[in-house]
KOLKEBA-556523 format. One record per atom (N, C-alpha, C): x negated, z, y negated. Coordinates in steps of 0.2 Angstrom, whole numbers, plus 2048, in hexadecimal, padded with zeros to 3 digits. Layout:
<atoms>
{{X Z Y}}
...
</atoms>
This chain:
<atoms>
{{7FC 800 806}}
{{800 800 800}}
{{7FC 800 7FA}}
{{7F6 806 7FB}}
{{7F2 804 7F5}}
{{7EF 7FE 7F2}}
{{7ED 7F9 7F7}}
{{7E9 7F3 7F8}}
{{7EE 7EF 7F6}}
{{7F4 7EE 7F6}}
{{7FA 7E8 7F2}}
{{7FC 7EC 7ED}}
{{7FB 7F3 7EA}}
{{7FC 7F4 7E2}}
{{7F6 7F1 7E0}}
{{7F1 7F2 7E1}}
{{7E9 7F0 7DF}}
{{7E9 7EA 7DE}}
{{7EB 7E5 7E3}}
{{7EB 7DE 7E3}}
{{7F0 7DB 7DB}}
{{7F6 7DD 7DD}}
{{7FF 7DD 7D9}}
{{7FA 7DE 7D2}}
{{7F7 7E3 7D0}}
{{7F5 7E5 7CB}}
{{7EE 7E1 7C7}}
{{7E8 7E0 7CC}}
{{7E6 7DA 7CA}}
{{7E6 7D5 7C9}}
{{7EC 7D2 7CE}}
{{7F0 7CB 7CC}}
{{7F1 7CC 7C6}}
{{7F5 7D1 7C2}}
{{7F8 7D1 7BA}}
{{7F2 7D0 7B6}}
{{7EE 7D4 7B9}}
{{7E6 7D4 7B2}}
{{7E4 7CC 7B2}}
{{7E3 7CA 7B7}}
{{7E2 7C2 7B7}}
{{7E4 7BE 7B7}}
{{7EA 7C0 7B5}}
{{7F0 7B9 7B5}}
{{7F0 7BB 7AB}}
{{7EF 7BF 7A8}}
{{7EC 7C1 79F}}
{{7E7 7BE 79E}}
{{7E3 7C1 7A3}}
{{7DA 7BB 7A2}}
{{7DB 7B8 7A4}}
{{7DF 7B4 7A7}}
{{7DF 7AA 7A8}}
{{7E1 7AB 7A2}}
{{7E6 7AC 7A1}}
{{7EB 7A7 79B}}
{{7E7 7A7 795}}
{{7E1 7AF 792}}
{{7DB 7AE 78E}}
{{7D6 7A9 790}}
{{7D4 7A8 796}}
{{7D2 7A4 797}}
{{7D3 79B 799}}
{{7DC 79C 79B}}
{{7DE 794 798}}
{{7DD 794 790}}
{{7DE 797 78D}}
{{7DF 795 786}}
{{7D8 792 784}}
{{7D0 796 788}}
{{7CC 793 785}}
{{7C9 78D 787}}
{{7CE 78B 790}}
{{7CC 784 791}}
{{7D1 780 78F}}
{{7D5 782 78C}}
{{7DA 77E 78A}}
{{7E0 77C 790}}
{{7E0 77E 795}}
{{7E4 780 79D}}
{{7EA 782 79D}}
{{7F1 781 7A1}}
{{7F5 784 79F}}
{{7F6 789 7A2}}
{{7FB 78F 7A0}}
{{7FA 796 7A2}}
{{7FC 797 7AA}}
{{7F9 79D 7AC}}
{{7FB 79C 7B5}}
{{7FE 79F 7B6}}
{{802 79C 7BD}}
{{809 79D 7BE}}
{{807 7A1 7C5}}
{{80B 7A5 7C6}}
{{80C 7AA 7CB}}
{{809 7A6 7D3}}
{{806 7A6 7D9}}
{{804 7A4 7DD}}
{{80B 7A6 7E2}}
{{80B 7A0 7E5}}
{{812 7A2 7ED}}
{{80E 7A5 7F2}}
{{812 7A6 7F6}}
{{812 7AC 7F9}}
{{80D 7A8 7FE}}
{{80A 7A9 804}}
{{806 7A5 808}}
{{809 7A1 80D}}
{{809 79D 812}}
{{80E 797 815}}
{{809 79A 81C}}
{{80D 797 822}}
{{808 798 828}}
{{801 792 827}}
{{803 78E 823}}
{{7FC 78A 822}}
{{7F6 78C 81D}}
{{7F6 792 81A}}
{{7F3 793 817}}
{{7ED 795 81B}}
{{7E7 798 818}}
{{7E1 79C 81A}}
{{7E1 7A3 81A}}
{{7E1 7A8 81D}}
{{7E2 7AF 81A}}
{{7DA 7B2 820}}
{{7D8 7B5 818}}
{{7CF 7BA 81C}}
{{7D2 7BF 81A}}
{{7D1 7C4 81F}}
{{7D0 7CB 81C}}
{{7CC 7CF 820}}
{{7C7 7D1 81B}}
{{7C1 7D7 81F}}
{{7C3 7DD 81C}}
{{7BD 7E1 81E}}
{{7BE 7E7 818}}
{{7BD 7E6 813}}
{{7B8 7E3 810}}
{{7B7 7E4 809}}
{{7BC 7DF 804}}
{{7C0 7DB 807}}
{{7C5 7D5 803}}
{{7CA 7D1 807}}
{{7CD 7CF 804}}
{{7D3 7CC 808}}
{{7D7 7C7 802}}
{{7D6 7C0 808}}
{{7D8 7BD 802}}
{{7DA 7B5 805}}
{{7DE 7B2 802}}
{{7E3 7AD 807}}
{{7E3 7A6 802}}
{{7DE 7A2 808}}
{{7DD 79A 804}}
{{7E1 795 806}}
{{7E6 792 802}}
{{7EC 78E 7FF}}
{{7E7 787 807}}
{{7ED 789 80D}}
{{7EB 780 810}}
{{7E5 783 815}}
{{7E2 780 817}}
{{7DE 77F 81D}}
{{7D8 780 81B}}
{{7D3 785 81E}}
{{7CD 786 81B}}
{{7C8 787 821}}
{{7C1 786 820}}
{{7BF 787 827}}
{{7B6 78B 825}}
{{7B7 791 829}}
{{7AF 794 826}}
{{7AB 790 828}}
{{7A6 790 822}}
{{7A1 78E 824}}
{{79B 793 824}}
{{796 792 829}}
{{790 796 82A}}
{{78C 798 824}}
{{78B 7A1 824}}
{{785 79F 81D}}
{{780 7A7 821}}
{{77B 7A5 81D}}
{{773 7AB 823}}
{{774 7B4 81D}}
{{77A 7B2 818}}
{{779 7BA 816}}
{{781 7BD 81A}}
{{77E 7C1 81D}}
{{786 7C7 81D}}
{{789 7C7 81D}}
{{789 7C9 815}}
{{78E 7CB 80F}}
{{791 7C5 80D}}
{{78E 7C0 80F}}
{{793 7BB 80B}}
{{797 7B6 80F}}
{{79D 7B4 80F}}
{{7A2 7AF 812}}
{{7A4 7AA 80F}}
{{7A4 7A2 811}}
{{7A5 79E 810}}
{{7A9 799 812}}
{{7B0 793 810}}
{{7B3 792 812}}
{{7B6 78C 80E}}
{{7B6 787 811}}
{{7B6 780 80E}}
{{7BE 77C 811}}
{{7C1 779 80C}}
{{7C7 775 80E}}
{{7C6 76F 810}}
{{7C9 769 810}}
{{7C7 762 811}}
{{7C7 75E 80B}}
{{7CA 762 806}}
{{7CC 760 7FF}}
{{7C6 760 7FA}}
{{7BD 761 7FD}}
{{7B9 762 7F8}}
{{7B9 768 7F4}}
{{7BA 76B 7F9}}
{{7BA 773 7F4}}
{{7B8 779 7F9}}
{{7B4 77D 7F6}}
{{7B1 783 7FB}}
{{7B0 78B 7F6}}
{{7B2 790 7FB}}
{{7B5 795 7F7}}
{{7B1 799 7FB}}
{{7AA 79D 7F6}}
{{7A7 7A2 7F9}}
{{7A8 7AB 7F5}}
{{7A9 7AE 7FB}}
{{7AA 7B5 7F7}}
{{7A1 7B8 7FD}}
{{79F 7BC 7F9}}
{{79A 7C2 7F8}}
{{798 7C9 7F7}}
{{799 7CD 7F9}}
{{79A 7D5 7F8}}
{{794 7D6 7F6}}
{{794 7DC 7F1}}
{{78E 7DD 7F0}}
{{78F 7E7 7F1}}
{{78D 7EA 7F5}}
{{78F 7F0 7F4}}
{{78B 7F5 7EF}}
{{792 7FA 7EE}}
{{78D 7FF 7E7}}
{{78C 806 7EB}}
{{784 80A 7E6}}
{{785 810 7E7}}
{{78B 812 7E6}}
{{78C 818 7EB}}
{{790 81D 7EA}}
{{790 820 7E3}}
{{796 823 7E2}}
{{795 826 7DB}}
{{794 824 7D5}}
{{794 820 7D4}}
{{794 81A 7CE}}
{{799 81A 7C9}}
{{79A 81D 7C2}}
{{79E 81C 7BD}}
{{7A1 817 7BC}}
{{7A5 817 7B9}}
{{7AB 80F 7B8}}
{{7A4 80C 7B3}}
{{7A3 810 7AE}}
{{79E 80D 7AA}}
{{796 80A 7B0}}
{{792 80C 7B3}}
{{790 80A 7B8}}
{{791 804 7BB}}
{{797 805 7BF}}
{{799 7FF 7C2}}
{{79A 7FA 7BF}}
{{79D 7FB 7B4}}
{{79E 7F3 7B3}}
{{798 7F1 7AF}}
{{792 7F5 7AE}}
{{78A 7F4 7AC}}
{{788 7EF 7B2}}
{{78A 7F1 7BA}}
{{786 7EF 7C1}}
{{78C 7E8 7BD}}
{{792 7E8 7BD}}
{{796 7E0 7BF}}
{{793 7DB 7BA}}
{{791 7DD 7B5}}
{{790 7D9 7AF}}
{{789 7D7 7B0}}
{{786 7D9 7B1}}
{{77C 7D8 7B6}}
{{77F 7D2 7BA}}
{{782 7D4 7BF}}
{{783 7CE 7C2}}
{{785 7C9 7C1}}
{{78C 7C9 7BD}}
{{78F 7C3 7BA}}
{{788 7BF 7B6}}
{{787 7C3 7B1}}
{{783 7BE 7AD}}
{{77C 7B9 7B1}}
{{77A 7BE 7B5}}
{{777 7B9 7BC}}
{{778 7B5 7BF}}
{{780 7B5 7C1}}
{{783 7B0 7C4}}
{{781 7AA 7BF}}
{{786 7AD 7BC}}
{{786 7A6 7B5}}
{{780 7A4 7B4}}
{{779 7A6 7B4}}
{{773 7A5 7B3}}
{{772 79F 7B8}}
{{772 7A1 7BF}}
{{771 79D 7C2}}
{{777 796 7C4}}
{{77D 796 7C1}}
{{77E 793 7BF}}
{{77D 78C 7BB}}
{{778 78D 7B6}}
{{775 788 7B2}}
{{76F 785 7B6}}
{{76A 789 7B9}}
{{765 78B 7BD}}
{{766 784 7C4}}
{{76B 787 7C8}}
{{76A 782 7CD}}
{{76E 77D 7CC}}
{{770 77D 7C5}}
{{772 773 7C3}}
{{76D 76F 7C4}}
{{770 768 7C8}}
{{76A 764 7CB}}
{{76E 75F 7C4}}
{{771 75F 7C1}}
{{772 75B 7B8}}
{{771 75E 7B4}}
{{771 75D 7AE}}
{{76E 75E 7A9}}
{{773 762 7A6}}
{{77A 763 7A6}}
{{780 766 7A4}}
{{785 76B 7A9}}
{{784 76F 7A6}}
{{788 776 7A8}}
{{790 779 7A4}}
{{795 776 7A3}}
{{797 779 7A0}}
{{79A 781 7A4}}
{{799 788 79F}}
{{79B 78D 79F}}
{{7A3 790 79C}}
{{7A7 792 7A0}}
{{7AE 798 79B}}
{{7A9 79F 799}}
{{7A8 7A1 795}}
{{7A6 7AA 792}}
{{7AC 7AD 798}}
{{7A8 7B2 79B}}
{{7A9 7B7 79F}}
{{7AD 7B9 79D}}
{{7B7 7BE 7A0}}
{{7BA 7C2 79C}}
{{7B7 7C7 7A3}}
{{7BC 7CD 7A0}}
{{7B9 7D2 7A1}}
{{7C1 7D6 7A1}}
{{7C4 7DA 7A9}}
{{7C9 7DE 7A8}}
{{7C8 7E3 7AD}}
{{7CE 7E8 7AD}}
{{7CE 7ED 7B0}}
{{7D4 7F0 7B3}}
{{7D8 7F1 7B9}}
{{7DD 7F1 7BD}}
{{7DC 7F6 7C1}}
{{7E0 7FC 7C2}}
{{7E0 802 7C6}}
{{7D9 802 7C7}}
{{7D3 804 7C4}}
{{7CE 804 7C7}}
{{7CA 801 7C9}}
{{7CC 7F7 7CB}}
{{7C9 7F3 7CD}}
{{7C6 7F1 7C6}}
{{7BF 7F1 7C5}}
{{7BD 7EA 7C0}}
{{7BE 7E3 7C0}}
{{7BF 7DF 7BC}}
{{7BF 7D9 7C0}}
{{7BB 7D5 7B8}}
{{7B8 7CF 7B9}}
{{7B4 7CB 7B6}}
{{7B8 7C5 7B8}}
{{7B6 7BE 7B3}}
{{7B8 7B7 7B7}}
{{7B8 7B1 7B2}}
{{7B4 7AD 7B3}}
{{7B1 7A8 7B0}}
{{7B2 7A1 7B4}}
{{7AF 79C 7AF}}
{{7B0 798 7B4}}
{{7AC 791 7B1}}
{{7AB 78A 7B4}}
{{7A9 786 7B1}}
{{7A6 77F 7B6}}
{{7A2 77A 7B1}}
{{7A4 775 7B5}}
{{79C 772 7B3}}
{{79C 76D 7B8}}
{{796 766 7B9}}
{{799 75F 7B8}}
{{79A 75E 7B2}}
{{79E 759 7AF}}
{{799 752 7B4}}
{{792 752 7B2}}
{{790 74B 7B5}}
{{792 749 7C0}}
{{794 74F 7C2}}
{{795 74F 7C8}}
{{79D 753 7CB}}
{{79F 755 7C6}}
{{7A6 754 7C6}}
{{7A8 75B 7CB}}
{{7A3 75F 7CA}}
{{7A4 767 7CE}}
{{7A8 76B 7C8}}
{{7AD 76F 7CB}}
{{7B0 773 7C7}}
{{7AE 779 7C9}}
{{7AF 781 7C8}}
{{7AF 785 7CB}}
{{7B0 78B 7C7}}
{{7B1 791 7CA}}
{{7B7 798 7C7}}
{{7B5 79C 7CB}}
{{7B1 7A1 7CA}}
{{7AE 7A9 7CB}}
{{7B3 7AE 7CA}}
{{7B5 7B3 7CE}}
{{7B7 7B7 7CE}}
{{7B4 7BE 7CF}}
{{7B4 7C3 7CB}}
{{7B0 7C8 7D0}}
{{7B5 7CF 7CD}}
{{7B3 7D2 7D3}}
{{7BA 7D9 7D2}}
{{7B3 7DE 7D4}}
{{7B5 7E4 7D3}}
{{7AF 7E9 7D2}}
{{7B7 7F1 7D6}}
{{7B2 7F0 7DB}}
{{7B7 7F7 7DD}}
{{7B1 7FC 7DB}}
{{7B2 804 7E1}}
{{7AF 809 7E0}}
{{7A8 808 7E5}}
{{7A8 805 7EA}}
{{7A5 803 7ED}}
{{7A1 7FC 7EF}}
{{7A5 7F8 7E9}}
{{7A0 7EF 7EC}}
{{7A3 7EC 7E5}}
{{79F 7E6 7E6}}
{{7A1 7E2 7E1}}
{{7A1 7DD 7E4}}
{{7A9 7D9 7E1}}
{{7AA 7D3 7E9}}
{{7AA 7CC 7E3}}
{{7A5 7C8 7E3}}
{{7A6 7C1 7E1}}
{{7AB 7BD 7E5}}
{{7AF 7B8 7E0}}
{{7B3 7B3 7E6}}
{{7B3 7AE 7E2}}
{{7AC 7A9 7E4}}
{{7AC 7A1 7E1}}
{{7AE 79C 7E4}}
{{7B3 79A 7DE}}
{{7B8 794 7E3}}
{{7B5 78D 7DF}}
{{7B2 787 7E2}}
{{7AE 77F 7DF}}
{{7B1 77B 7E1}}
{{7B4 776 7DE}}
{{7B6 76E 7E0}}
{{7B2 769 7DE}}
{{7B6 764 7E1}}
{{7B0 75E 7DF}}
{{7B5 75A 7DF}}
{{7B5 756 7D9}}
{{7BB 751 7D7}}
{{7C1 752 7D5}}
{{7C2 75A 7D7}}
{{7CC 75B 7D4}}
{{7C9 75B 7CA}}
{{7CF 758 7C8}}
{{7D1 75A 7C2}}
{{7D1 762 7BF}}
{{7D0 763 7B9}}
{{7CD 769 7B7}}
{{7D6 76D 7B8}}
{{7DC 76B 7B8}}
{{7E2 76E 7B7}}
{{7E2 770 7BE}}
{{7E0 76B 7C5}}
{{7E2 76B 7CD}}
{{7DB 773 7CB}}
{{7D7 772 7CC}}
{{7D2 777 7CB}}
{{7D3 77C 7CA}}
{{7D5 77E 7C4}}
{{7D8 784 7C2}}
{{7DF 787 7C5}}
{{7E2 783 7C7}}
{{7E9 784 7CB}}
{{7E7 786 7D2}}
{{7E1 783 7D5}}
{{7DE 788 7DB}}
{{7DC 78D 7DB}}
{{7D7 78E 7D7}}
{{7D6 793 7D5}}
{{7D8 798 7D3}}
{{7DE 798 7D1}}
{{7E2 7A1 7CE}}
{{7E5 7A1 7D4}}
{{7E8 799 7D9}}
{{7EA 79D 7DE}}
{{7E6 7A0 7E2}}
{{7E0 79D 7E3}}
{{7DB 7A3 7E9}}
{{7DA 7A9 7E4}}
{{7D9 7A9 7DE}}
{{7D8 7AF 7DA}}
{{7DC 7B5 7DB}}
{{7E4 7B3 7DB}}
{{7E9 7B8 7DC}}
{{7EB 7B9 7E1}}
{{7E8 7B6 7E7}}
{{7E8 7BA 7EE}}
{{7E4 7BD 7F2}}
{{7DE 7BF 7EC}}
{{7D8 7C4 7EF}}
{{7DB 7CC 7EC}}
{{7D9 7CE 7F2}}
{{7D9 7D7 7F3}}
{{7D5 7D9 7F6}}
{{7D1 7E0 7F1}}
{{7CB 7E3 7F4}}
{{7CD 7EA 7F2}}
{{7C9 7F1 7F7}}
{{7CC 7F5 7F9}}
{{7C8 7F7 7F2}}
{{7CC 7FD 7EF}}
{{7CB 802 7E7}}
{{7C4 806 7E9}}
</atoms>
């Protein structure tokens, strides 16, 4: 029960941070995600739980902590746990998410094999306790989209990057808030 107020209440923080951050891609605001189908993809471990629209298939990767999972549609969806110390202040915790974000996005620009990167500015929210962060951006010359998630419980901080190749920035974004607003990780 706790874990679908957490999720229900995340969804709200991130369906306000879309819509801030439609407004700065110029995107239109996001509409509530339907409910899963028997064709959908649904993972759930301990550290997250999270249900990909259509048919998806893991793909192998040599860290752990990280899961991978690809559609036929040119789109691949990787979530990452990062575990925290014990005992860690909220303050703490959103010093440790922001270290990373900014990283990410670092290497973001970094492992561009073209010359352009476009970046969204990082937002930044907070929901019973979960942190959450979430950006997004593209590779105009090769037509990659992609949308960063990161939720910050008391104990992990869970990335969830969803990439396409060829959708339209509107199809893109409409993927994305739906894998975005069906991820749940425990407080």
């Amino acid at each position: 029960m706790r874990r679908k107020r957490t999720s229900l209440i995340i969804v709200c923080v991130l369906a306000l941070s879309g819509i801030a951050l439609a407004a700065a891609c110029g995107t239109p605001e996001p509409s509530a995600s339907p409910p899963a189908s028997p064709q959908d993809t649904t993972v759930e471990e301990a550290a997250f739980r999270v249900t990909l629209p259509g048919a998806w298939t893991s793909v192998p990767t040599e860290d752990p902590d990280r899961r991978a999972y690809r559609s036929d549609d040119d789109e691949q969806v990787t979530l990452s746990v990062w575990g925290l110390d014990e005992g860690l202040s909220r303050e703490q915790r959103m010093q440790a998410m922001r270290r990373l974000v900014a990283l990410r996005r670092g290497a973001e620009t970094e492992a561009s094999e073209t010359a352009s990167v476009e970046l969204t500015a990082a937002r930044y929210g907070e929901a019973d306790g979960i942190l959450a962060a979430r950006y997004g951006g593209s590779e105009p010359a090769t037509g990659r989209r992609f949308h960063c998630l990161v939720l910050g419980g008391e104990s992990a901080i869970t990335f969830v990057y969803y990439e396409s190749l060829g959708l339209a920035q509107q199809q893109s974004d409409a993927r994305a808030r739906t894998i975005f607003n069906s991820v749940s990780v425990p407080q």
